[in-house]
N, C-alpha and C positions, 0 to 999 in steps of 0.2 A: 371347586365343583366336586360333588359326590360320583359315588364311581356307577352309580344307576345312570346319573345323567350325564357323566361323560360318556357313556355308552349310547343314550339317545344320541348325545350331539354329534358322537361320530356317523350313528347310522344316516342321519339326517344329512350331514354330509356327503357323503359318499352317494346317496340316494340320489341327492340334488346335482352333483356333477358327473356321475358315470350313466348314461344314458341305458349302458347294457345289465344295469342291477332293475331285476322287477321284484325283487320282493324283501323285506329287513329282515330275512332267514340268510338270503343268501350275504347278504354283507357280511356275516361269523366267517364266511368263506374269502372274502377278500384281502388281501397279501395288508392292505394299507391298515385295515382294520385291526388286524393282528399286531403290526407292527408296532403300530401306536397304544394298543393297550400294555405290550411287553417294554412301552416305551415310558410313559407313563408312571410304570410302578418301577422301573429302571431308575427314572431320574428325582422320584421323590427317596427313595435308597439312597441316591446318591448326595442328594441336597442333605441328606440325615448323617452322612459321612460313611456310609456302607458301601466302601467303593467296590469291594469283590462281589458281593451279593448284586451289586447293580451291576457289575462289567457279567456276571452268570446270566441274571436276568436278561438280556441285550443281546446277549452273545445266542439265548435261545429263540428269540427273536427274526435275527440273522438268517441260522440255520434254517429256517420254517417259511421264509419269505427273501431270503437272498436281499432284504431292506438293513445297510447297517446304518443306526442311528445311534451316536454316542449318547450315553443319557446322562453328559453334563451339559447337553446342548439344550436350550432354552426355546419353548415352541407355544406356539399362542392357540386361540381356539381358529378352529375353521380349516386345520390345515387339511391341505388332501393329496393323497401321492395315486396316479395313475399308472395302473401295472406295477410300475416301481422297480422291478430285478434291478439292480445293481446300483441304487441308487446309494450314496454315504454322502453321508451330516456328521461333520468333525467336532469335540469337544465343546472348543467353545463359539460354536456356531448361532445365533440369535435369529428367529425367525416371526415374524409379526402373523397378525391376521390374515386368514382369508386367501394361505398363499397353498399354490399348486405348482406342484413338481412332476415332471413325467418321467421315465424311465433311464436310466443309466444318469442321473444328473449327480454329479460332483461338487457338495459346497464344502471343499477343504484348506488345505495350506500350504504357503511354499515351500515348509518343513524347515524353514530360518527364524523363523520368531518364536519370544517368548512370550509367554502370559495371552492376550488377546488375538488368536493365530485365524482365525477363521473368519467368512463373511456376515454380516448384517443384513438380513434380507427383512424389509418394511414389508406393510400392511397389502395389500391386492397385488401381489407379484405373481407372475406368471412364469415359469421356466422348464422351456422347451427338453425333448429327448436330446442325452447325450452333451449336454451344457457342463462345463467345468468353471467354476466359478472359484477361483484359486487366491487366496489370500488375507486380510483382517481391514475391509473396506463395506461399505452399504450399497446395497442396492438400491434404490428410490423406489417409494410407494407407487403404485399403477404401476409399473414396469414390465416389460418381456421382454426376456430373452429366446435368441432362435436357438432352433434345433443346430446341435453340434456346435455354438459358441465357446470359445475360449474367454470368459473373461476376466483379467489383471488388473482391474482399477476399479474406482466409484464410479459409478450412473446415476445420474440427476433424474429424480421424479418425472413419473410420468414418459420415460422416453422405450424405445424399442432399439434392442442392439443384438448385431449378426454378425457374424464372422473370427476368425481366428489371425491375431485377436479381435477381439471384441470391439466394434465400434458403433458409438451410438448415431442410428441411420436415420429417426423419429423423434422428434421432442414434442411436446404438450400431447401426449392420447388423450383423444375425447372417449373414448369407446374403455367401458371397467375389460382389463386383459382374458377375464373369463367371458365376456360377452363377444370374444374378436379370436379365437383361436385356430385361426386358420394358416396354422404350420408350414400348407405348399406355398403362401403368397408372401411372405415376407419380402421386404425388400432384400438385395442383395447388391451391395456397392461396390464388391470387387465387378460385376457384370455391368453395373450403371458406367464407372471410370473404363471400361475397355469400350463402351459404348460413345463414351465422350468424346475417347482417343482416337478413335476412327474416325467419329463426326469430323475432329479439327484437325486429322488427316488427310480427310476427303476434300476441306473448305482450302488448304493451302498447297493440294496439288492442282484443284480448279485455278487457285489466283495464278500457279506457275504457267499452267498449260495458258491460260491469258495472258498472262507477262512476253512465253514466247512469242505468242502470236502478234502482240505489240512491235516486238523484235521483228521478226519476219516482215511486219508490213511495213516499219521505217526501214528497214536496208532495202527493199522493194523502191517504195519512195524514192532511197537516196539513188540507187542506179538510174532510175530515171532521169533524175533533177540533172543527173552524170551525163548521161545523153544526149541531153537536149542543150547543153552548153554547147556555144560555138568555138 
């Protein structure tokens, strides 16, 4: 793609999912825009073997928008970073279509491997603020992760996962992750399992408090049956 129309297709971008841009002037102003054009000419340097000139280019990037993107990470069209301050994309990071990252997210490594160190993130992903997404595994297309997830493994397409760690609390979404980003409602299974716990808390102090009263009314019984003997 030429560098006019990578430029349309980022406006287009960003126009289409940030609700608070009213006009393609103001996008030259936003963090993601920036990021990605410093990003861009970062990683075609690099792909040419100009690693200093790409880690400068990047590194100016950074500095201007607080987004660090390594530019040997591999990024497809569509992508869109919301806000963005603190977000890092590690080396050899792979990112598909259509995907959106919010602010402080971490797709890095456990700083133990070599060669392949970073995550796989597929085609319509969604990934919440403050998401750490730590190691050399995929994310499954359609996918969201919640705000402030930890996660250390693969996720299967299509699923939704929260918590630290990460566990997947959703499988098969019907709804595309950009159509459903409602960040306060997530599920949350640490809250459903204390929920549970009390449920079958509650069900087996009932059966006790029954049990005693079983008790009480046979020895009742039995004194009687005692009594009434000659």
């Amino acid at each position: 793609m030429g560098f006019i129309k990578r430029v349309r297709e980022e406006i287009r971008v960003i126009r289409e999912r940030d609700p608070a841009i009213h006009s393609s002037m103001e996008v030259f102003l936003y963090p993601s825009f920036k990021v990605m054009m410093h990003y861009r000419i970062a990683h075609r340097l690099y792909l040419g073997g100009h690693y200093f000139l790409a880690r400068w280019v990047s590194q100016r990037g950074v500095r201007k928008t607080g987004i660090e993107i390594h530019p040997g990470a591999e990024i497809g069209d569509g992508f869109f970073i919301d806000h963005g301050n603190g977000v890092i994309i590690g080396e050899t990071t792979i990112i598909g279509n259509n995907v959106t990252l919010y602010q402080g997210v971490t797709l890095g490594g456990t700083g133990k491997e070599h060669g392949k160190r970073h995550p796989t993130i597929e085609d319509n992903v969604m990934i919440s603020a403050g998401a750490k997404i730590l190691g050399s595994f995929t994310i499954g297309a359609n996918s969201k992760i919640g705000a402030g997830s930890v996660v250390l493994k693969a996720v299967p397409p299509n699923s939704t996962v929260v918590g630290v760690p990460g566990r997947v609390v959703k499988r098969h979404n019907t709804e595309h992750p950009r159509d459903a980003m409602d960040h306060a409602n997530l599920p949350d299974p640490v809250r459903e399992d204390i929920q549970n716990l009390q449920a079958s808390n509650s069900a087996l102090t009932n059966r006790l408090l029954e049990l005693e009263d079983m008790v009480t009314w046979l020895r009742r019984e039995l004194e009687r049956a005692n009594k009434t003997e000659p």
